[in-house]
N, C-alpha and C positions, 0 to 999 in steps of 0.2 A: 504494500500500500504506500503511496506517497502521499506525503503530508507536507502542509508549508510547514516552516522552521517554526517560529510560534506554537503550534498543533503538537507538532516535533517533543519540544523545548518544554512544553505542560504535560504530556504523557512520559514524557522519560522522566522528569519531578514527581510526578504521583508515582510511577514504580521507585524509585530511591525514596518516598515517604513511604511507601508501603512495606518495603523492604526493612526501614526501620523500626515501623514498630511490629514488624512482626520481630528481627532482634529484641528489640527492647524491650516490649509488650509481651507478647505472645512465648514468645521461649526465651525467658531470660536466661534458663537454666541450662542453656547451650555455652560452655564454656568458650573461650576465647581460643585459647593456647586448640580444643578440639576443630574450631572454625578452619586455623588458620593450618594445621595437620592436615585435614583433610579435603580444603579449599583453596588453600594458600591465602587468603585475606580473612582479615576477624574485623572485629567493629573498630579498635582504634585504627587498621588500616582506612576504614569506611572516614575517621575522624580527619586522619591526614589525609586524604583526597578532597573532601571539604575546605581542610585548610590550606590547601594547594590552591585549589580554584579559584581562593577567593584570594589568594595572595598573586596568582597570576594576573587575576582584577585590579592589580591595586588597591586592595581591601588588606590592611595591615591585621593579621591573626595570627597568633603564635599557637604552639601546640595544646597546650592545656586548653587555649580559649575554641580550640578548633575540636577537640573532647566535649570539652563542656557542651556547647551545638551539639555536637552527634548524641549525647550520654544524655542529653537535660537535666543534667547534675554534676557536679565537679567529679571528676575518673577517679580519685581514692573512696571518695562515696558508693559509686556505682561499685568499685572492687570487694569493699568491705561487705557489701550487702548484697552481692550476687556472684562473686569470684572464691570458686574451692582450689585448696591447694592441690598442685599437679604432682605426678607422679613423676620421675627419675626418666622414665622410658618417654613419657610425656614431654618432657624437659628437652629430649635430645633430639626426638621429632622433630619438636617445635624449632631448635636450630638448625635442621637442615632445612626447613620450609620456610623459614624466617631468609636465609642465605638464598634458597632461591627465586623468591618471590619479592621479598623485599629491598634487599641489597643489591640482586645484579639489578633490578630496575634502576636504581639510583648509578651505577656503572655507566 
């Protein structure tokens, strides 16, 4: 289907609201560190692309303030109240998937 950019630009925004609360909302209990193991992006990836966007804008946002948006609460808050501690094997997943998902991007 073609759409003008506008059309575009509100359907791709409603699926990225959608998307978040259904993290945030709907399956809090989906860990992070499992997101980013089996998807290669978790919600703070979800934060910093926010805050990328809006800093390619010319929209000055630093990390926490680009959390904050994504999380609708400061990210020690959301950790304490929905983040269980990970396992060892969990741990070392999560650094290879962090390396290649997140690090070579930035390469």
């Amino acid at each position: 289907m073609n759409f003008d950019d506008a059309t575009r630009i509100e359907l791709e925004a409603a699926a990225f609201r959608r998307l978040q609360q259904h993290l945030m909302q709907d399956r809090p209990d989906v860990q992070n560190i499992d997101l980013m193991n089996l998807a290669g992006f978790c919600r703070n990836c979800l934060s910093r692309w926010y805050q990328e966007a809006a800093n390619e804008r010319g929209i000055p946002m630093t990390k926490e303030e680009g959390r904050e948006a994504f999380y609708g609460m400061p990210y020690d808050a959301w950790k304490a109240h929905n983040q269980a501690p990970a396992s060892a094997e969990k741990q070392a997943a999560f650094e290879v998937a962090f390396e290649e998902n997140v690090l070579k991007g930035k390469a």
